[in-house]
Every structure is written in structure tokens, then in C-alpha cells.
N, C-alpha and C positions, 0 to 999 in steps of 0.2 A: 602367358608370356614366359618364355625362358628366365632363370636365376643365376646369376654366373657369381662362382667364389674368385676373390682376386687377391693379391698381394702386392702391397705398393708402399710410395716414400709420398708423404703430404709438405707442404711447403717447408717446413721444419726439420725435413729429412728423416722425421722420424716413420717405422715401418709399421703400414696399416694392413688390418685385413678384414676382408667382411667379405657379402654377396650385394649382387645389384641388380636390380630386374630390368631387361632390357631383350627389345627384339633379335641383336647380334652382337658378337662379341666387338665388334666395333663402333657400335650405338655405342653398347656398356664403357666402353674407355672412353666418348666423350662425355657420355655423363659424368663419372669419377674425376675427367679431367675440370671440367665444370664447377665440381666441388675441391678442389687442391688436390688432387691423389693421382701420383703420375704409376702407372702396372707398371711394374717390373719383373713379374712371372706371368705366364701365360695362362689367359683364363680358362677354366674348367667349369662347364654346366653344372651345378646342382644338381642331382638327379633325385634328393631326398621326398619323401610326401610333404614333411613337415615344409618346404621349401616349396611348398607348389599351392596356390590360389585356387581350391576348389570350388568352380563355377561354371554354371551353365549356360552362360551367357554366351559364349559363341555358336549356342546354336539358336540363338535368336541372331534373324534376319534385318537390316537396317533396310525398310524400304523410302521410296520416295518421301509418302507422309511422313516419317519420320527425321530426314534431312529436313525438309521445311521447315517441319517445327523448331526443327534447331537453327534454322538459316533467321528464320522469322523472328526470332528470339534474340538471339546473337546481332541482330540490326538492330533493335529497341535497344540493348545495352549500351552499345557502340553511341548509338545517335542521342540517349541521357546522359553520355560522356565518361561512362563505364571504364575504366583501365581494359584491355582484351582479357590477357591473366584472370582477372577478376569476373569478368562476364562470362567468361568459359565455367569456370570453378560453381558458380551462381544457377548457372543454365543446367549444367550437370544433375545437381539434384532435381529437377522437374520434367528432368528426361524418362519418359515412361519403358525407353528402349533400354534394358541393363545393357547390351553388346555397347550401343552408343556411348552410353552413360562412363563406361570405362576406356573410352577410344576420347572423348572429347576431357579428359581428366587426364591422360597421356599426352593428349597432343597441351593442353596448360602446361604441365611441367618441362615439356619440351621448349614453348615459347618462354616459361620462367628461367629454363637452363640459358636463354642467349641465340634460341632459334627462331625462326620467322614462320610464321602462319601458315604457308603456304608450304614451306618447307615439311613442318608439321602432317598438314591433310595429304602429302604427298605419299606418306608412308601408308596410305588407306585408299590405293589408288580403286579398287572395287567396292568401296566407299561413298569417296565422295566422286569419282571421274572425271576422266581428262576436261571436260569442259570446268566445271567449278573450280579444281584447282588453276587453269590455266586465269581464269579470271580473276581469281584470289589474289595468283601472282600479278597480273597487270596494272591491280589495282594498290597492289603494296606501292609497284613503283612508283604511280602516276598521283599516289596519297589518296585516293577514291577508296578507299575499302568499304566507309559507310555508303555509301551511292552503288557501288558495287554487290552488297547484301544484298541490299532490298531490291535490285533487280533479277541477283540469282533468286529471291524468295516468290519473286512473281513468276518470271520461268518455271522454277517445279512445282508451284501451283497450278499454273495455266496446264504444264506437262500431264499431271498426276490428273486433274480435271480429262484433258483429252482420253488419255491414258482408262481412265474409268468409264467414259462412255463407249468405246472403241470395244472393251473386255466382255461390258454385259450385253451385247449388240451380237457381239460372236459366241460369249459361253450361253447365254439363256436359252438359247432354240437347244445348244448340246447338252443342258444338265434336264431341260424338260424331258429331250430324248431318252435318253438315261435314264431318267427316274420313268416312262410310258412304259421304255421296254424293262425292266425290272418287276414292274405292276405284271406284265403280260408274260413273261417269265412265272411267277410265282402261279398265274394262273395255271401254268402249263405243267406245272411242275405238280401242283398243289390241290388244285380244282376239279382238272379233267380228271384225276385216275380213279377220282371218287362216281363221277358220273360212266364212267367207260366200265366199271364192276357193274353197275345200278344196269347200263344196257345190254351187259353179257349175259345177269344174270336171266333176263326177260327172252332171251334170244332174237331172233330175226337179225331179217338184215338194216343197215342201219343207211341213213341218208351220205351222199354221197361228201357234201361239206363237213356233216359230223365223222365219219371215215380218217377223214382229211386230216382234220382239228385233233383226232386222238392221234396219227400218225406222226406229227409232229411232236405231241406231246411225248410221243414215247420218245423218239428222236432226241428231244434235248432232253432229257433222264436219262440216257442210252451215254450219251456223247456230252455232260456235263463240264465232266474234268477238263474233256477234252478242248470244249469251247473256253473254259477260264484259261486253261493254259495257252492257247493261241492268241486270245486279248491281250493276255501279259507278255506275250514272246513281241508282239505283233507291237506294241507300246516301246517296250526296252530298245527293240530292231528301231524302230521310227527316232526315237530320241538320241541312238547311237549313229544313224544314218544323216541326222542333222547337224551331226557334228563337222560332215565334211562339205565343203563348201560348194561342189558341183550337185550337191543331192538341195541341200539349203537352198542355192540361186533356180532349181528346178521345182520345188515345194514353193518357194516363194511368187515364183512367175505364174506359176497354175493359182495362188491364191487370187493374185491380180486380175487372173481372168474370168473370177467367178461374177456371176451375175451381181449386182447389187452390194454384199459383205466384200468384192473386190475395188467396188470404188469406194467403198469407207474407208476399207485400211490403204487406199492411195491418198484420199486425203487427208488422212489423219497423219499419214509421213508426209505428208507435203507442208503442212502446218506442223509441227514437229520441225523442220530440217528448218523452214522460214524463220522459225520462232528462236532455234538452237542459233544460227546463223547472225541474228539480229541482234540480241543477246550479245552473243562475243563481239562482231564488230564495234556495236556500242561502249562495251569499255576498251577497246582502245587495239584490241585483238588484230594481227593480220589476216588478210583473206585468208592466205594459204593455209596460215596453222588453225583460223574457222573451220574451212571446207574439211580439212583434216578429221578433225575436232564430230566434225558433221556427221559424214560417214562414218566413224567410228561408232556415235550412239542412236547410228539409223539400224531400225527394228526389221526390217527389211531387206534380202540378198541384194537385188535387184537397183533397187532406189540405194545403198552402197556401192556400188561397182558403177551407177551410173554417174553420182558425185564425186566419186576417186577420180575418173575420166575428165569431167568437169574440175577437177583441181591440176592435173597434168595439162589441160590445155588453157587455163587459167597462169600457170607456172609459165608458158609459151608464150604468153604477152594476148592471149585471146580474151577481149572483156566478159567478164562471167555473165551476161544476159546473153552474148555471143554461144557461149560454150553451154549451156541450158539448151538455146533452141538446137542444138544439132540430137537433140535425144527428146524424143516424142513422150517419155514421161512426165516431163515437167512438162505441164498445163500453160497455156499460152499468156493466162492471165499472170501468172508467176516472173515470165520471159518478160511482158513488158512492162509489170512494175520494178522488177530489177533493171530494164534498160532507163527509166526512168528518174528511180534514184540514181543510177551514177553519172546518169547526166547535173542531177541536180544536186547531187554532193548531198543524196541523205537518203542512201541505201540504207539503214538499221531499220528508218522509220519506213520505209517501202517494204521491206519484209516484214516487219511489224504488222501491217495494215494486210497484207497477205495471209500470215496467219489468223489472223482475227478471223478474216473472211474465211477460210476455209475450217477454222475451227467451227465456227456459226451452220457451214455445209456440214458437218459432220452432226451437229446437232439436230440437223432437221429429215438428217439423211437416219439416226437411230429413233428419232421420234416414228418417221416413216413404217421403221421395218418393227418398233415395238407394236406399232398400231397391225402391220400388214400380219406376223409371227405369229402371235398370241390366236385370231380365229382360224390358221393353220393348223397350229398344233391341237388345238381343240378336235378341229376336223381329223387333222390323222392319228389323233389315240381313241376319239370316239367310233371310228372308221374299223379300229384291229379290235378293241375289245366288242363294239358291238356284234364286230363275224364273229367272233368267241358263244358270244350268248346265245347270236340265233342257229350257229352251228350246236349248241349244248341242247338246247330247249325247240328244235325241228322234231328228232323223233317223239316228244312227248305227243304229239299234234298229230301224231300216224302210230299212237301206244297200241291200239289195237291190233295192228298189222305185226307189231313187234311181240308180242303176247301169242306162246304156242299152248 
């Protein structure tokens, strides 16, 4: 965090000067102001070493688990009647995150200077996100902040839970592939050129699979550079290509359509956007700035552009189980427990009881594919290395013919 040198008059008029660590030079005057010290020169950044907090703490990452644990913590204080100030300061030291650990000891002195919580985690908006602070803030209003935690703490639990069986459902079949063809790589690379001298040096002609199996081999030793450099060009291109929103809602729609891995990751935003949705209404939240709120932290091109929709004609005076059915992505059962709750004035717990269900689909739909994957993969690496072997070990079994 920036160090700004200042010069100022304290209540006594007498003329102070020092440095103060602050995110901008207008943060830094209210803190100062906060402590009696009105600037009356313009501040200038410290640019010294000695002046600078060396740590590597910003490049740790604050993921999900780690908001929880702080969310989850932060409600136990709160609800033994803990001061906030004090519960933050408390929490801090048993924060495993250093990034965190110094973001939630900023945002304490910030509520100790005369600011409000909300105000606080507002400044970490890639942090904590639009959904938590906005609830933070509804609930400062409404005096719910403890009832509040403990619903954000079950949220990114439930989240983080979805969230982790969704990951290893899609990366496990990728990182087994990866590590087969690696194995089968190293063969190629490794193995054959030792067998392909051993059948030169015998002569004859050799079978037509083993031909085959060395041709290759020389191929990727031929063209090694060549193939790492296209994986990494071909990675960089894809992750720069995602960046723009017509390639994103086109990568995204093609996921939708794959077989099986395309209806997990539908349900898994479906329960997701239920669960987000449910969440802010219940404390106290308007649709609109929900539906907002929604779209924004949906993982998905697709399932966003089709909830943005669904809040423009939500904004039109269209009831939002209304505005759901004219788009065939939201599942039917979704459509009529929302027309349900608002007929009966307790939409939160209608989408509540939606995600449950679909998270529960999501569970049985990764049990599914661990069970169906696993004798796949078997079959397709036992499939390539075994051509390997009986392409290596065919001419031993005609060595005669090869023998001049």
C-alpha cells in the first residue's frame, strides 16, 4: 500500500508532518483528518525502501475457503457479543491467508477511524463481491448484520461445496489425460529409438504396425519444439480469446451442449444463481439489484445474458417466473417454484428448496460420471499403450525372418 508524506495544522494549529499509509491520496486526508491533522500541502508518495512494507502477501490469492473461514468466524464473534473492531483484530491473527490477514486489519482501522463495514469491504470489491458487500450493507441498515453472516457463511459454503464437485468432475478425466499422454510421450520419445537401432541393426523388413509406431516416434522428436510451442501459443490464444464476450458466450454455449459434463455445468448455475438469488432476497435485497447481483457472479456467458434479460423484463413489470419461462434455459421446475413463491410471498425459500434440489442433481449426476470415467480411462490408456507394446514386441515373433 502507498506511503504519502504530508504536512499539516492539528487542532492546536500547531504544524505537523509525518507519512501515512493509505490506498489514495484522499483515503490519506481522511484518515489524518480522523486523527486532528487538517493537509495544508499537497501530498507526495514516499517512494523510499525504507518506507515501503516488504511482502509477499499480494500474491497470495484469497479464495472462496478462505472468505468463509473468515465469514464463519466473524458470526461466532459478532453473536458472543464481540465489539466488530475487536472481532476483526481477533480473527486476523488465525487467518491462515497473509493477503487476508492484512485486508481485514485495514478494513478494523477503517471501522476504528468512524467508517462502516460495508463501506470498509467495499474497497476489496474483488475480494469480498458485489453480492457480500451488498448484503453487508442491507444488513447494517435493517440491524441484522449477525443473521446476515451466518447466511453469507452458509452461501459460500454451500457455493465452495458445488463449486468443488463441478471442478473434479471436469478436471479429472483432463489431468488423467495429461498425465496417459505424457506416459505415452516419454515412450515415444524414450523407448522406441532404443528398440528401432535393436531392429535396424538385425535388418529386414519390419511389420507394418511397428513401421507405423517408429514413424511417429520419430515425428514427435522431429517436431517436439514444435508441438510445445503450439500447446502454449494455442493456451495463451484461448485464454486471450476469452476475454471477449462473443468468443466467451460461443465457448460457453458449445459447453452446454456437450453430452453429460453439459448438463452438470447447467445445473450446477442453476443452483448457484437459485442459491445467490435466495441469499439476497432474504436479507432484505431488491429483485432488481438480486437479478443484478446474479448475473454478475454467474460462471457462465450464456446463463448471464439470459438473467440480464430476465431483469429488463423483470424492470417492465413482468413477474420474474413470467420472465424465466420465455427462455428455455431455466428448467421448468425452477419456473414453477418461482411462480409459487410469489404467489405465496416466500420466494427466498422457493429458490432455496430449488437449489438444494439441484445441487443434490449435481451430486449424483458427478457420482455418475466418477463411476462411468474411471473404467474409460483405463480402457483408453490401456488401449494406446498396449498398441505400443504389441507394435514393439510383433517383430520379436517373426526374428527369424528379420535375421539376414
Amino acid at each position: 500500500m502507498p506511503v504519502y508524506k504530508y504536512v499539516g495544522r492539528d487542532v492546536l494549529n500547531r504544524r505537523r508532518r509525518g507519512s501515512v499509509e493509505a490506498e489514495n491520496p484522499e483515503l490519506a486526508k481522511e484518515i489524518l483528518f480522523a486523527r486532528g491533522v487538517v493537509v495544508v500541502e499537497k501530498l507526495s508518495e514516499d517512494k523510499s525502501i525504507l518506507s515501503q512494507n516488504i511482502s509477499l502477501s499480494f500474491l497470495e490469492r484469497v479464495t472462496i475457503k478462505d472468505l468463509l473461514i473468515f465469514t464463519r468466524q466473524l458470526h461466532a464473534m459478532i453473536h458472543a457479543g464481540i465489539p466488530l473492531v475487536q472481532a476483526l483484530r481477533i480473527i486476523k491473527e488465525q487467518l491462515p491467508n497473509r493477503r487476508l490477514r492484512q485486508i481485514v486489519e485495514e478494513i478494523a482501522s477503517f471501522i476504528e477511524e468512524g467508517g462502516k463495514f460495508s463501506t470498509a469491504i467495499s474497497r476489496y470489491r474483488d475480494i469480498f463481491g458485489d453480492l457480500y458487500i451488498s448484503m453487508v450493507r442491507a444488513a447494517e441498515e435493517a440491524g441484522t448484520l449477525e443473521e446476515t453472516l451466518k447466511r453469507l457463511a452458509d452461501y459460500l459454503e454451500k457455493v465452495e461445496k458445488l463449486r468443488g464437485k463441478v471442478k473434479s468432475a471436469l478436471f479429472y478425466p483432463v489431468f488423467v489425460f495429461i498425465v496417459a499422454m505424457l506416459i505415452v510421450t516419454g515412450i515415444l520419445v524414450f523407448v522406441i529409438p532404443t528398440f528401432e537401432q535393436l531392429y535396424a541393426d538385425m535388418g529386414g523388413e519390419l511389420p507394418a504396425l511397428t513401421q507405423m509406431v517408429i514413424k511417429v516416434s520419430n515425428w514427435v522428436r522431429d517436431y517436439a519444439g514444435w508441438i510445445v510451442l503450439f500447446i502454449v501459443v494455442f493456451i495463451i490464444g484461448f485464454v486471450q480469446l476469452r476475454r471477449l464476450e462473443k468468443f466467451r458466450y460461443l465457448t460457453d454455449l458449445l459447453l452446454l451442449k456437450l453430452p453429460i459434463f453439459g448438463e452438470l455445468v447447467l445445473k450446477s448455475s442453476i443452483a448457484s444463481f437459485a442459491r445467490t438469488l435466495a441469499s439476497m432476497i432474504a436479507s432484505g435485497i431488491n429483485i432488481l439489484n438480486a437479478l443484478s447481483i446474479s448475473a454478475e457472479t454467474a460462471n457462465n456467458e450464456v446463463i448471464r445474458k439470459a438473467i440480464e434479460d430476465v431483469r429488463s423484463q423483470v424492470e417492465k413489470g413482468v413477474s420474474l417466473s413470467q420472465a424465466l419461462a420465455k427462455h428455455s434455459i431455466f428448467p421448468p421446475m425452477l419456473v414453477n417454484m418461482v411462480a409459487i413463491g410469489e404467489q405465496a410471498g416466500n420466494l427466498d425459500e422457493m429458490l432455496s428448496k430449488v437449489a438444494d434440489f439441484y445441487e443434490e442433481e449435481v451430486d449424483r449426476t458427478v457420482d455418475g460420471l466418477t463411476s462411468l470415467i474411471e473404467p474409460l480411462m483405463i480402457v483408453f490408456i490401456g488401449s494406446i499403450i498396449g498398441v505400443i507394446i504389441v507394435a514393439l514386441y510383433l517383430p520379436i515373433f517373426n526374428i527369424a525372418s528379420l535375421i539376414k
